[in-house]
N, C-alpha and C positions, 0 to 999 in steps of 0.2 A: 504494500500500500504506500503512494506516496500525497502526500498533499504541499501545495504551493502556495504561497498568500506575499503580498508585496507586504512593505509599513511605511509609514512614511510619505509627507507629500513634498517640503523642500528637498530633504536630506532621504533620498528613495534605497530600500534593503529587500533584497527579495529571503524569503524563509523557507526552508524545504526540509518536509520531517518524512523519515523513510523506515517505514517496519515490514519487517516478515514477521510473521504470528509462528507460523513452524518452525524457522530456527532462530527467534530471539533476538536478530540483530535491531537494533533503533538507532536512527542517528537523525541529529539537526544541524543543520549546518545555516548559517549566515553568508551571505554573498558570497560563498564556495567554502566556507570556514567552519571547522569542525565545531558546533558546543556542544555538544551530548553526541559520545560514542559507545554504546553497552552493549551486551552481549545478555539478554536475559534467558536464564535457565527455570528457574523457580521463582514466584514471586509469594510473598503473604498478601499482600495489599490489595484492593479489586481497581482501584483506582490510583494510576499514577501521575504526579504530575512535576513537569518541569515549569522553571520560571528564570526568566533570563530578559535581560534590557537591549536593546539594540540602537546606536546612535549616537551621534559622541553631542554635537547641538541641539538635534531636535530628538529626543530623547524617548522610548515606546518602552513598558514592560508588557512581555511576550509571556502569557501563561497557555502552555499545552496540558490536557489531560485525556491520556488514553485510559477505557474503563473495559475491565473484561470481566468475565462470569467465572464465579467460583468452579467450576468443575469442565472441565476439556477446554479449558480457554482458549488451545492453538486449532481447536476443532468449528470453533461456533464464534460468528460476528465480532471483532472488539471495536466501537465503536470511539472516534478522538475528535476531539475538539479543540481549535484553535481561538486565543482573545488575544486580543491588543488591545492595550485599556482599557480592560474589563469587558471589551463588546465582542461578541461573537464575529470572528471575518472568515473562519472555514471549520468544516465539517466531513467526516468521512467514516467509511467502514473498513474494517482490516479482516 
């Protein structure tokens, strides 16, 4: 699954979050730039989320949260959500 969203309307950052649900990999990168690279095996949590800032003058905090189902989680829908302050800019299915 990948999903894309710009930020920014002076100071423009494009964001691009990439999962595979089967083997675990996540990654977010900033205008080609790694910030979240993990490898997940096992999680407790149903819902995880990252939060990170983008912009050095005009300034955006980035909250993602991918949610997945207690039991076969790489089997069935995990659903993720993208905000930039605070507002909903992208949505998807993994």
């Amino acid at each position: 699954m990948q999903m894309v969203f710009d930020v920014g309307s002076d100071e423009r950052h494009q964001v691009r979050f990439t999962f595979n649900k089967f083997w675990g990999n996540l990654s977010i990168e900033v205008d080609g730039v790694n910030v979240v690279k993990t490898l997940r095996v096992a999680s407790v949590t149903l819902v995880k989320s990252y939060d990170f800032v983008v912009g050095l003058q005009e300034q955006h905090h980035i909250h993602i949260e991918k949610h997945r189902k207690q039991l076969f989680a790489g089997f069935r829908p995990q659903l993720v959500y993208a905000y930039v302050d605070g507002q909903l800019v992208a949505q998807g299915t993994a």
